[in-house]
PDB file of the backbone (N, CA, C, O) and the ligand in Angstrom, with CONECT records:
HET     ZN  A 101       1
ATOM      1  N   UNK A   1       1.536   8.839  14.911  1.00  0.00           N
ATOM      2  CA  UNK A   1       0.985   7.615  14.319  1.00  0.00           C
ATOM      3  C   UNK A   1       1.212   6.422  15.244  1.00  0.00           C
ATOM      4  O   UNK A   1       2.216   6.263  15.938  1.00  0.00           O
ATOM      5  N   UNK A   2       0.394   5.782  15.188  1.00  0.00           N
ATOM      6  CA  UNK A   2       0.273   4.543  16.299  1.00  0.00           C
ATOM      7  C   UNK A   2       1.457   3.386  16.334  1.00  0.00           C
ATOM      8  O   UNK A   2       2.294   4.054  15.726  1.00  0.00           O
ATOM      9  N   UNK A   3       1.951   2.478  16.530  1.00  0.00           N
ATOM     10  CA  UNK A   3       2.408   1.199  16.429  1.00  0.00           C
ATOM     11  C   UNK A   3       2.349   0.995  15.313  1.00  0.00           C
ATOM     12  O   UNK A   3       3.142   1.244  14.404  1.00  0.00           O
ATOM     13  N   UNK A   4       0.925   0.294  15.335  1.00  0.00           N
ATOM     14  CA  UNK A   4       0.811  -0.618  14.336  1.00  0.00           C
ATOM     15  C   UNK A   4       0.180  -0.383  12.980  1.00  0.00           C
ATOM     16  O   UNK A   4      -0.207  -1.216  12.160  1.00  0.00           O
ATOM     17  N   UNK A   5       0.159   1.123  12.924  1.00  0.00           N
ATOM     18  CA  UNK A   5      -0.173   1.665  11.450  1.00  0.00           C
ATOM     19  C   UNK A   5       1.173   1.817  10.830  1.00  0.00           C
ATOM     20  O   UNK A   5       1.353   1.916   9.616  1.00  0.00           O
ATOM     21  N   UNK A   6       2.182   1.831  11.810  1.00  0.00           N
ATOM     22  CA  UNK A   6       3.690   1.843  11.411  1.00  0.00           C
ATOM     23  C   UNK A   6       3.840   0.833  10.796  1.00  0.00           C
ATOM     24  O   UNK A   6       4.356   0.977   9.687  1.00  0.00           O
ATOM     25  N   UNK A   7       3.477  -0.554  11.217  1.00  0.00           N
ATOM     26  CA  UNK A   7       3.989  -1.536  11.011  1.00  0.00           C
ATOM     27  C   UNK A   7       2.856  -1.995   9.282  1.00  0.00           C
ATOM     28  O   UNK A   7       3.169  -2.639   8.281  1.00  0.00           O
ATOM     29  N   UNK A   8       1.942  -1.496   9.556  1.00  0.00           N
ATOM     30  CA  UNK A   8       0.794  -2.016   8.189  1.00  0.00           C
ATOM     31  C   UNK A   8       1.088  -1.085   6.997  1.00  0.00           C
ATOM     32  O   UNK A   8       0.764  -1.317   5.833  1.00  0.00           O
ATOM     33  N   UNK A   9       2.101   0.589   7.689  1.00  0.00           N
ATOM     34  CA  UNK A   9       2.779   0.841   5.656  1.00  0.00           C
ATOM     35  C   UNK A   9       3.591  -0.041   5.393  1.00  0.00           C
ATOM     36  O   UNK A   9       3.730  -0.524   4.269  1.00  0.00           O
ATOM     37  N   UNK A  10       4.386  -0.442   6.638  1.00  0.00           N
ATOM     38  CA  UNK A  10       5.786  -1.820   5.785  1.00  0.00           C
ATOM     39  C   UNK A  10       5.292  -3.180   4.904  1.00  0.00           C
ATOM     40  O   UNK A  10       5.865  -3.878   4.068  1.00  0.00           O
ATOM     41  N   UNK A  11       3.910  -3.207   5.521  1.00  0.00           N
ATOM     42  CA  UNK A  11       3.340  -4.321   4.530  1.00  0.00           C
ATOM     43  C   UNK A  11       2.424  -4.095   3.537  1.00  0.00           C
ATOM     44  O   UNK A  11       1.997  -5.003   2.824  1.00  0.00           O
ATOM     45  N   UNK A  12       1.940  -2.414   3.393  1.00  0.00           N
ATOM     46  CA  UNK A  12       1.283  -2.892   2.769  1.00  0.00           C
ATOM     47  C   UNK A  12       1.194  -2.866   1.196  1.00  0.00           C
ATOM     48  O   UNK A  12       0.279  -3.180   0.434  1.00  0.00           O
ATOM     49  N   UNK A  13       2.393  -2.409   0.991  1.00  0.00           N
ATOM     50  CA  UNK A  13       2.993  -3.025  -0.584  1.00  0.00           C
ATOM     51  C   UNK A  13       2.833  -4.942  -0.798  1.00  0.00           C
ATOM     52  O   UNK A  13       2.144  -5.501  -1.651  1.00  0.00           O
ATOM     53  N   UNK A  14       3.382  -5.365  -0.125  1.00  0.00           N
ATOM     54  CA  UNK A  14       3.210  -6.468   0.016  1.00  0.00           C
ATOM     55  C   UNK A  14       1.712  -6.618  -0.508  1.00  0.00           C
ATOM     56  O   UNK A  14       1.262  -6.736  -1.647  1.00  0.00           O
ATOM     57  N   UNK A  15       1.004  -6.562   0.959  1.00  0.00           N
ATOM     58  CA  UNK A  15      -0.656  -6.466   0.638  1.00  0.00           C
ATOM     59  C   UNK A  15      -1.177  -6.710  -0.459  1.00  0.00           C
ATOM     60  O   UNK A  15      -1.744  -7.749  -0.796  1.00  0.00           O
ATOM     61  N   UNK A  16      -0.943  -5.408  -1.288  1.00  0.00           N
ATOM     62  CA  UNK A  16      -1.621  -4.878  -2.365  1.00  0.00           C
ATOM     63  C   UNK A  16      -1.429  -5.160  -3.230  1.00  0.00           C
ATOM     64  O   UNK A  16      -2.200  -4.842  -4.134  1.00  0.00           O
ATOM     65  N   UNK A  17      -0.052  -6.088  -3.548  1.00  0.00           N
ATOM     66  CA  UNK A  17       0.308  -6.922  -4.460  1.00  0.00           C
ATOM     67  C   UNK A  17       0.384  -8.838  -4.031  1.00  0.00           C
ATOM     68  O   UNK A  17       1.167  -9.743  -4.318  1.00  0.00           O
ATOM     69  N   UNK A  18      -0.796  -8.746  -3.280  1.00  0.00           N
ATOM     70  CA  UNK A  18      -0.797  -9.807  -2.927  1.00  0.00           C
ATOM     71  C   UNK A  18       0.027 -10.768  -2.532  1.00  0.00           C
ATOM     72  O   UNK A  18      -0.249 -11.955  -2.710  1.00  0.00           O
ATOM     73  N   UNK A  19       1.344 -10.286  -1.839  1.00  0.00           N
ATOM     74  CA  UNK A  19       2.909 -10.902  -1.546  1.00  0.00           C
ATOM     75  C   UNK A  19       3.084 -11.431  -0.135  1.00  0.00           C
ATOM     76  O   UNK A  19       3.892 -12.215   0.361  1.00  0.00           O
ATOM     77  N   UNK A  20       1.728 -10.522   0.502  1.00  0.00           N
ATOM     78  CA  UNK A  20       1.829 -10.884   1.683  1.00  0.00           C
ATOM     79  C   UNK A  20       1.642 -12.127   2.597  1.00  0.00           C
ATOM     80  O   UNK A  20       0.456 -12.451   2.665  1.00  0.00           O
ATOM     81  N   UNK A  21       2.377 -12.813   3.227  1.00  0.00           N
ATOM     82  CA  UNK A  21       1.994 -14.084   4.187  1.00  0.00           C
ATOM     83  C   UNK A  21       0.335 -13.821   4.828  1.00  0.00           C
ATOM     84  O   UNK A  21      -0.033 -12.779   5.370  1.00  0.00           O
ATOM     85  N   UNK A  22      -0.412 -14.901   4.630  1.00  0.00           N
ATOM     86  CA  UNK A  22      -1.444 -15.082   4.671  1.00  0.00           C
ATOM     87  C   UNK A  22      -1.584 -14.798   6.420  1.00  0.00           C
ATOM     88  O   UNK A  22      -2.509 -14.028   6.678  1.00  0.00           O
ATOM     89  N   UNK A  23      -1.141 -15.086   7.115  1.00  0.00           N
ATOM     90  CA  UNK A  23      -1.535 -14.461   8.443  1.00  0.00           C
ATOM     91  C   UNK A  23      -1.474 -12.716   8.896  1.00  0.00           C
ATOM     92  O   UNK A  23      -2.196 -12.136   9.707  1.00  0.00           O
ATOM     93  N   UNK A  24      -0.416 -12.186   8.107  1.00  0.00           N
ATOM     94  CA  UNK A  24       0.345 -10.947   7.921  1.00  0.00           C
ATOM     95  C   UNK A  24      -0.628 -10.196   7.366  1.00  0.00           C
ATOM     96  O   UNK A  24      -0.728  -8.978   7.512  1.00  0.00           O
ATOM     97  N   UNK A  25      -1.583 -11.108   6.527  1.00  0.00           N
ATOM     98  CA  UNK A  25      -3.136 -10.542   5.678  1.00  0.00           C
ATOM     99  C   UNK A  25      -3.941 -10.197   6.651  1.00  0.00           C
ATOM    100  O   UNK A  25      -4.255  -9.049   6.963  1.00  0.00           O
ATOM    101  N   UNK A  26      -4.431 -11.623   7.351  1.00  0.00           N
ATOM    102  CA  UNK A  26      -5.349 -11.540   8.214  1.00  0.00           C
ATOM    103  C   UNK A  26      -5.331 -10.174   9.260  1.00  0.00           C
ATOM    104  O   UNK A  26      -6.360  -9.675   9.717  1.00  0.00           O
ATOM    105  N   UNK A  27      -4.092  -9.732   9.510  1.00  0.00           N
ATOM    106  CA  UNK A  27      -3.934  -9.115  11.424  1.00  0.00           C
ATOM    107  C   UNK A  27      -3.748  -7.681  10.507  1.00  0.00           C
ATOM    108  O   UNK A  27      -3.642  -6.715  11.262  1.00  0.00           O
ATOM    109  N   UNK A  28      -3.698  -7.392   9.367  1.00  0.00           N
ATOM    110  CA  UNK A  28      -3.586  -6.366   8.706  1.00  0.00           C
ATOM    111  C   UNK A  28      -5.381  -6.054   8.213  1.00  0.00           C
ATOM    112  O   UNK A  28      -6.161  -5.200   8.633  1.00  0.00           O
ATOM    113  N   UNK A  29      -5.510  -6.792   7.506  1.00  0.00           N
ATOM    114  CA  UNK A  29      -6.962  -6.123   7.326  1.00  0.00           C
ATOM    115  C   UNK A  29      -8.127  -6.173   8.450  1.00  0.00           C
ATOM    116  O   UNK A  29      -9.197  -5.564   8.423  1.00  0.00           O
ATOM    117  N   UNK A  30      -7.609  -7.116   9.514  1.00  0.00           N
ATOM    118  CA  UNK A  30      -8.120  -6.584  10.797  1.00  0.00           C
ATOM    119  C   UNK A  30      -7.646  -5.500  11.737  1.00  0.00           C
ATOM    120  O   UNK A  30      -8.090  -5.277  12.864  1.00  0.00           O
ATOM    121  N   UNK A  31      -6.715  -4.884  11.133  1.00  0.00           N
ATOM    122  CA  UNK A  31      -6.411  -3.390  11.571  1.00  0.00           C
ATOM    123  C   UNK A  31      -7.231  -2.605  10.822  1.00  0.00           C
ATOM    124  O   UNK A  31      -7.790  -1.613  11.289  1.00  0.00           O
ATOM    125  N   UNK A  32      -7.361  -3.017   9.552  1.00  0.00           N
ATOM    126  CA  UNK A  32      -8.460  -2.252   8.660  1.00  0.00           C
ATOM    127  C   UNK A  32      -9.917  -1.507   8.828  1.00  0.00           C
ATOM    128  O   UNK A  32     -10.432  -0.455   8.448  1.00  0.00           O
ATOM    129  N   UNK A  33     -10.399  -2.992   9.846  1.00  0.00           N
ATOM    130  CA  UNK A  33     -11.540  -2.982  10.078  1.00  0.00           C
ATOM    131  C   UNK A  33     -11.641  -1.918  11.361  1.00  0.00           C
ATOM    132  O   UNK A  33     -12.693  -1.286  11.448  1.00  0.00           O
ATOM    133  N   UNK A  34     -10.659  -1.697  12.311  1.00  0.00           N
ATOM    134  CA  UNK A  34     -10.461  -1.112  13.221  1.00  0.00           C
ATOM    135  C   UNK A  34      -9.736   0.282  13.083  1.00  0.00           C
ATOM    136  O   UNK A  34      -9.953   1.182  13.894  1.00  0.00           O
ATOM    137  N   UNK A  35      -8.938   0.412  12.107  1.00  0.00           N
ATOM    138  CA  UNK A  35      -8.680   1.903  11.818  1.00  0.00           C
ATOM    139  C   UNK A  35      -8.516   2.818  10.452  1.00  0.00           C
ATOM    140  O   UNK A  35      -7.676   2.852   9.553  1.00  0.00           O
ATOM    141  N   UNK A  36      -9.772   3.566  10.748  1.00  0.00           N
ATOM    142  CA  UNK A  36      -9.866   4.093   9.491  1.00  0.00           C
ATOM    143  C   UNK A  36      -8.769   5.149   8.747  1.00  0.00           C
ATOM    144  O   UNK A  36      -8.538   5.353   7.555  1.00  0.00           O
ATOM    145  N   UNK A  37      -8.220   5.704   9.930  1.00  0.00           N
ATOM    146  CA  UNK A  37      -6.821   6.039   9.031  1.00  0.00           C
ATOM    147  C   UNK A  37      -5.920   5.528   8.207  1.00  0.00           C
ATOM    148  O   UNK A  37      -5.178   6.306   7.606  1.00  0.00           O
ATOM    149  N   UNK A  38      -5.796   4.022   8.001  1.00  0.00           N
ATOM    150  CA  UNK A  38      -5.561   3.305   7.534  1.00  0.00           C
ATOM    151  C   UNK A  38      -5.530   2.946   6.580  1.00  0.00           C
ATOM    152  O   UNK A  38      -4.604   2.756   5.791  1.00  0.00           O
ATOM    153  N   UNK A  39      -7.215   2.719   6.505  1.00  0.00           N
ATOM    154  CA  UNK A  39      -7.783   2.106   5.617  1.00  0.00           C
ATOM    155  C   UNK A  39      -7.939   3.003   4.197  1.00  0.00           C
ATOM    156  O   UNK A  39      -8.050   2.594   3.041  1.00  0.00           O
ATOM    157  N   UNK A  40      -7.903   4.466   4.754  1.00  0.00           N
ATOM    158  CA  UNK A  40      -7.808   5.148   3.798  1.00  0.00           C
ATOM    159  C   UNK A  40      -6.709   5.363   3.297  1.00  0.00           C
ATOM    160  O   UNK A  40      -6.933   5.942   2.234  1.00  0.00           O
ATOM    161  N   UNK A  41      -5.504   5.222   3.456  1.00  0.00           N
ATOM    162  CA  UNK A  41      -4.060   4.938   3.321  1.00  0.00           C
ATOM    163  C   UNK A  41      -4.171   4.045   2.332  1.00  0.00           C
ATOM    164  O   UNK A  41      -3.712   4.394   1.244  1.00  0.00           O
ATOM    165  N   UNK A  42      -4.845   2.578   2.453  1.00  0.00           N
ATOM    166  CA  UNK A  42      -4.976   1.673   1.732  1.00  0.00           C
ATOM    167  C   UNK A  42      -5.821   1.566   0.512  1.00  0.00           C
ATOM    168  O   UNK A  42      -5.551   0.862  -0.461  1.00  0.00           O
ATOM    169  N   UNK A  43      -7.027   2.443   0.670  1.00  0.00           N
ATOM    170  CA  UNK A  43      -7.853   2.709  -0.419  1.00  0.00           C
ATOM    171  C   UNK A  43      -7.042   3.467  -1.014  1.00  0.00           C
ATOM    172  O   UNK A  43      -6.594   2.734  -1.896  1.00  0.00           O
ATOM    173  N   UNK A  44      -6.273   5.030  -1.176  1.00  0.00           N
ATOM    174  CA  UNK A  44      -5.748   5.992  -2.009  1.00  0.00           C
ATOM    175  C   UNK A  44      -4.250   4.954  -2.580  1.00  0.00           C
ATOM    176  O   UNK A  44      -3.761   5.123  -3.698  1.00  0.00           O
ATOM    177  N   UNK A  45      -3.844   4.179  -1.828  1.00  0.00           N
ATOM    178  CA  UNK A  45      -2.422   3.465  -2.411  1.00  0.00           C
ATOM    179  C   UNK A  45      -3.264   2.532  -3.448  1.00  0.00           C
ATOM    180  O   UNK A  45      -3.173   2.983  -4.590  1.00  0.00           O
ATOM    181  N   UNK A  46      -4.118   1.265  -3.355  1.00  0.00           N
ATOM    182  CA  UNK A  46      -4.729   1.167  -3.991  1.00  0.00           C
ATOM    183  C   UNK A  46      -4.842   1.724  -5.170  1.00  0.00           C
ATOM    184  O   UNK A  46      -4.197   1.301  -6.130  1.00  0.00           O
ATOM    185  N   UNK A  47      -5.477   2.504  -5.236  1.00  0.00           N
ATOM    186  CA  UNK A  47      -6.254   3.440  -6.237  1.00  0.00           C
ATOM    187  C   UNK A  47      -4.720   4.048  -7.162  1.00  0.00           C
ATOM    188  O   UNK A  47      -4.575   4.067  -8.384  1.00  0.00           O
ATOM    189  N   UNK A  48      -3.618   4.548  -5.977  1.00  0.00           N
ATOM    190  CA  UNK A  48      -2.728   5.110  -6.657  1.00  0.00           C
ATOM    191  C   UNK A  48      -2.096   3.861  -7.899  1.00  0.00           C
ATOM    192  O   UNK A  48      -2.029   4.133  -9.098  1.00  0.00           O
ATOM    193  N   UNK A  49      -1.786   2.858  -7.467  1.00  0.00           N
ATOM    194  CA  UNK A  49      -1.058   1.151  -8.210  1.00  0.00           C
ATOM    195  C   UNK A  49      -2.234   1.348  -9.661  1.00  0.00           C
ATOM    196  O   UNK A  49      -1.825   1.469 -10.816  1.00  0.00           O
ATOM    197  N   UNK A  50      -3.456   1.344  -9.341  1.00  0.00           N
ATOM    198  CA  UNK A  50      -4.161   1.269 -10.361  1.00  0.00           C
ATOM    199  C   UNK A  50      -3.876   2.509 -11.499  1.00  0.00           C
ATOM    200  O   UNK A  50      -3.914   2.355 -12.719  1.00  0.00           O
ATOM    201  N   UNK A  51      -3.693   3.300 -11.046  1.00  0.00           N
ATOM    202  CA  UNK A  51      -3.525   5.250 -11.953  1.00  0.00           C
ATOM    203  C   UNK A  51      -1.991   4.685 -12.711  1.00  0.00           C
ATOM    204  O   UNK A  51      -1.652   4.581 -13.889  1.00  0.00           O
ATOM    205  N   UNK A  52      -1.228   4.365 -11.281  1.00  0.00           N
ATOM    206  CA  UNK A  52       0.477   4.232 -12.136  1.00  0.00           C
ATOM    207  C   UNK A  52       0.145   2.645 -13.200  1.00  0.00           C
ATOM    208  O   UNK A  52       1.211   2.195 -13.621  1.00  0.00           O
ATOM    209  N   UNK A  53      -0.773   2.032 -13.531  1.00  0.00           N
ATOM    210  CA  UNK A  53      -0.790   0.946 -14.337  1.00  0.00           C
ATOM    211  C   UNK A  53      -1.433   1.578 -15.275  1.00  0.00           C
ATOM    212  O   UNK A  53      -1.049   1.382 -16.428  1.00  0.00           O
ATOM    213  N   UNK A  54      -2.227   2.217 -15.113  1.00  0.00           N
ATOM    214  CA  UNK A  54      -3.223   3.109 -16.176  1.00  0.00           C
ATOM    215  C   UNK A  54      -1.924   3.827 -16.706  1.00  0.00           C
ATOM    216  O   UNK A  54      -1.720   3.546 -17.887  1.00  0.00           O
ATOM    217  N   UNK A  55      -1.270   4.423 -16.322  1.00  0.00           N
ATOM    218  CA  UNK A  55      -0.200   5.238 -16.565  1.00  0.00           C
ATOM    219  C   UNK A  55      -0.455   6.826 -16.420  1.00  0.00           C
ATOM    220  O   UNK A  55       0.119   7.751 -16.996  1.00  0.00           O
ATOM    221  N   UNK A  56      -1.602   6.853 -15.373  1.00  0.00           N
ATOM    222  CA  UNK A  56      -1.588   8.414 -15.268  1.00  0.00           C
ATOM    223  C   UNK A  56      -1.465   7.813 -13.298  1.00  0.00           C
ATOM    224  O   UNK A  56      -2.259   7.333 -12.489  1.00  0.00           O
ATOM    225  N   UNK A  57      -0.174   8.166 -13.288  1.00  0.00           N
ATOM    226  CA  UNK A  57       0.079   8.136 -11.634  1.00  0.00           C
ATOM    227  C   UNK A  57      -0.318   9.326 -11.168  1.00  0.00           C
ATOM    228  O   UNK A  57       0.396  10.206 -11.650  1.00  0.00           O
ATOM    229  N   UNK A  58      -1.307   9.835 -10.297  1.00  0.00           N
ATOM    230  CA  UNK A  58      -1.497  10.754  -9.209  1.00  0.00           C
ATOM    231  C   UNK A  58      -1.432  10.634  -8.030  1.00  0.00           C
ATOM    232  O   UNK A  58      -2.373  10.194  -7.370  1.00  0.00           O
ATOM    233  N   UNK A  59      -0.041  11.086  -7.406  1.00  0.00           N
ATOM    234  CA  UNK A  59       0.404  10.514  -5.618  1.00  0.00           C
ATOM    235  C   UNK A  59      -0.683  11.995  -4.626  1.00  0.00           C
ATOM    236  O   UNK A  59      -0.609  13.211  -4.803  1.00  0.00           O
ATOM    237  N   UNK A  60      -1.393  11.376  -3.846  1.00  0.00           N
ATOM    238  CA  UNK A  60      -1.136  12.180  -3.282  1.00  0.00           C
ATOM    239  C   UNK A  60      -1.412  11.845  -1.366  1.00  0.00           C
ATOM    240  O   UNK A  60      -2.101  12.275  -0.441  1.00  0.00           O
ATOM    241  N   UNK A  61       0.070  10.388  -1.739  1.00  0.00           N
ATOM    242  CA  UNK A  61       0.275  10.244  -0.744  1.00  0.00           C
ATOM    243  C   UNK A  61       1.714  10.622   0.080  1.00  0.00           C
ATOM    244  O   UNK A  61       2.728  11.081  -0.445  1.00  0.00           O
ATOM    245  N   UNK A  62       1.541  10.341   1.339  1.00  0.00           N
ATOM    246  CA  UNK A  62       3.363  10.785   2.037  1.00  0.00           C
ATOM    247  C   UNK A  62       4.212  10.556   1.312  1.00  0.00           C
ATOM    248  O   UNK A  62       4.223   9.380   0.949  1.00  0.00           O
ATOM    249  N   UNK A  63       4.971  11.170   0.911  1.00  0.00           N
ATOM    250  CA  UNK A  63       6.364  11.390   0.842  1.00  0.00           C
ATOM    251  C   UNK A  63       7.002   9.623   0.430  1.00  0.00           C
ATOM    252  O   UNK A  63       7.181   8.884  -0.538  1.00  0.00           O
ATOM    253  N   UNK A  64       7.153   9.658   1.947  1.00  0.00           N
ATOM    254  CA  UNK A  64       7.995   8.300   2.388  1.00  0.00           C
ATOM    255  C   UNK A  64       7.184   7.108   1.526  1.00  0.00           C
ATOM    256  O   UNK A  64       7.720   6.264   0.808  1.00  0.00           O
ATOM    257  N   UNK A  65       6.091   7.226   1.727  1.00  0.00           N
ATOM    258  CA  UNK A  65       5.005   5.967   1.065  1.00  0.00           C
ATOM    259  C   UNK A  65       5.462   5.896  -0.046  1.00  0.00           C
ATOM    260  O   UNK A  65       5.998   4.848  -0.408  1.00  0.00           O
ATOM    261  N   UNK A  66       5.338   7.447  -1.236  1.00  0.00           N
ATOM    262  CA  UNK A  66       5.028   7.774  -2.194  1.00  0.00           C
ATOM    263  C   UNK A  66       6.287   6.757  -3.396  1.00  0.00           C
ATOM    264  O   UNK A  66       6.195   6.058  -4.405  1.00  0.00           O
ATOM    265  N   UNK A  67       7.715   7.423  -2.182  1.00  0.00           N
ATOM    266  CA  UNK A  67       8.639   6.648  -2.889  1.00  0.00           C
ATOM    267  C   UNK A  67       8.916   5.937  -2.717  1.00  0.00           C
ATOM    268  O   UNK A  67      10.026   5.947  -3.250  1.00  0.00           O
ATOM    269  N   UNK A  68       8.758   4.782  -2.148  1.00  0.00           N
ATOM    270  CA  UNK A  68       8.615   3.265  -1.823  1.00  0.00           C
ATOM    271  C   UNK A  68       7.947   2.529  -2.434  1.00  0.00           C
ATOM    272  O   UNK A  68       8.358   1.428  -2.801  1.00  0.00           O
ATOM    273  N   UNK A  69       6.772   2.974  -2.677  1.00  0.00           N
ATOM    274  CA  UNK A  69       6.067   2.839  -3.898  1.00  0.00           C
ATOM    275  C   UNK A  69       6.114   2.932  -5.256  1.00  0.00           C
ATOM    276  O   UNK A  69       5.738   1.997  -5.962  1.00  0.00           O
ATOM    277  N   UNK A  70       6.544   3.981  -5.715  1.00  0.00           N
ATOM    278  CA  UNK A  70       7.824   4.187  -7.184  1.00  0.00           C
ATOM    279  C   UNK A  70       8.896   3.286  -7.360  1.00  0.00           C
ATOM    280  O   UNK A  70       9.120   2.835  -8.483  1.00  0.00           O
ATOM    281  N   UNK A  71       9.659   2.935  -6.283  1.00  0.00           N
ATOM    282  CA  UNK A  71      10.327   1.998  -5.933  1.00  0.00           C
ATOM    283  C   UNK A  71      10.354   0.804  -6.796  1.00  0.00           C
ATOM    284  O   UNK A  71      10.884   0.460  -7.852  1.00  0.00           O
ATOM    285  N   UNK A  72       9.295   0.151  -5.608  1.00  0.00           N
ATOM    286  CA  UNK A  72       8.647  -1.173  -5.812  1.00  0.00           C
ATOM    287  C   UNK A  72       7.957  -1.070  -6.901  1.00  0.00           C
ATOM    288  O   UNK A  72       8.410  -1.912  -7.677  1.00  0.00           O
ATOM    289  N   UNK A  73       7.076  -0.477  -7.403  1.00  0.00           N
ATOM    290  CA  UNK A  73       6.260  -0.458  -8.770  1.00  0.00           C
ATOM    291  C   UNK A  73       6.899  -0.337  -9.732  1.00  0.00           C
ATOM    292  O   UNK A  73       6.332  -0.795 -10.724  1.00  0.00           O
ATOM    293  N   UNK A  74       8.421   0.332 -10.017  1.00  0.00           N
ATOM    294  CA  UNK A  74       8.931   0.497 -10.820  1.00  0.00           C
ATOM    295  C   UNK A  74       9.864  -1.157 -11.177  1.00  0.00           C
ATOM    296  O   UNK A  74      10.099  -1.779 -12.213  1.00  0.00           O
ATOM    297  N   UNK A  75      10.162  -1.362  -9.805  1.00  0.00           N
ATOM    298  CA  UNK A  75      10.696  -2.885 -10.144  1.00  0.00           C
ATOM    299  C   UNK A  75       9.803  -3.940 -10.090  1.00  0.00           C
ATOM    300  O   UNK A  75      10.215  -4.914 -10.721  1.00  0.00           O
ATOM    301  N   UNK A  76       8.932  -4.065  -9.661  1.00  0.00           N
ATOM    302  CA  UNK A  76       7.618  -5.551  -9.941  1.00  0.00           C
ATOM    303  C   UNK A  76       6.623  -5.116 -10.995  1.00  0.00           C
ATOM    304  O   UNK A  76       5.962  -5.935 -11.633  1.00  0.00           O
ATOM    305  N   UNK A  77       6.507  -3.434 -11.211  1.00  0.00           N
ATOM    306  CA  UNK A  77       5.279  -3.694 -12.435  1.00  0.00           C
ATOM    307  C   UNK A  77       5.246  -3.434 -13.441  1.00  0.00           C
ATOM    308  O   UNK A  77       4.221  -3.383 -14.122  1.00  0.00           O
ATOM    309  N   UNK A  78       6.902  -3.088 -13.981  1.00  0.00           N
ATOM    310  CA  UNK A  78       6.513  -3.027 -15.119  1.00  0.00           C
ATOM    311  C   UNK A  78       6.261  -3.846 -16.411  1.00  0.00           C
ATOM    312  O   UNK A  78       7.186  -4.556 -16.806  1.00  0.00           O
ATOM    313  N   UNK A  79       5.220  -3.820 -17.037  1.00  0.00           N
ATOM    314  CA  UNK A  79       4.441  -4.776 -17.911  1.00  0.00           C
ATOM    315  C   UNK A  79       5.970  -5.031 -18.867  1.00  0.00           C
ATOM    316  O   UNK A  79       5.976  -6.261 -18.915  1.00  0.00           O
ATOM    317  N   UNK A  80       7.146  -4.602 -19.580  1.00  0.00           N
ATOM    318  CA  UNK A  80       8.077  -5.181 -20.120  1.00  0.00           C
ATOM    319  C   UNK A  80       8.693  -6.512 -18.992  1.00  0.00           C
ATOM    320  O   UNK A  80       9.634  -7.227 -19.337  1.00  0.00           O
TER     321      UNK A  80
HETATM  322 ZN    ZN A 101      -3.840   2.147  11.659  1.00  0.00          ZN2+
END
């Protein structure tokens, strides 16, 4: 995996919960535009935040993502 797809999973919780510094936005979804491995990373995490709010979570992303994501979702979303 490249650099800077390294560096766009560390943000993109942030991202996706809109937490992210507005420049940190910009140089990220202009990686977007430029790598589609990515982007699909970002569409299925996406999609996953939406399933775990629905309350039918289906991961079927990495590992490492997966629980970082449980993580964080478990401490910023839950609606109590
Ligand atoms: Zn990338």
């Amino acid at each position: 995996m490249k650099k800077c797809c390294e560096s766009l999973k560390e943000s993109l919780l942030d991202f996706l919960e809109g937490e992210l510094a507005p420049e940190l936005c910009a140089s990220l979804e202009q990686h977007l535009r430029e790598c589609p491995e990515c982007e699909v990373v970002v569409s299925t995490t996406r999609r996953t935040i939406r399933l775990y709010r629905e309350g039918s979570l289906y991961v079927e992303l990495p590992l490492e993502v997966r629980q970082r994501l449980t993580l964080r979702l478990r401490s910023t979303l839950r609606p109590d």
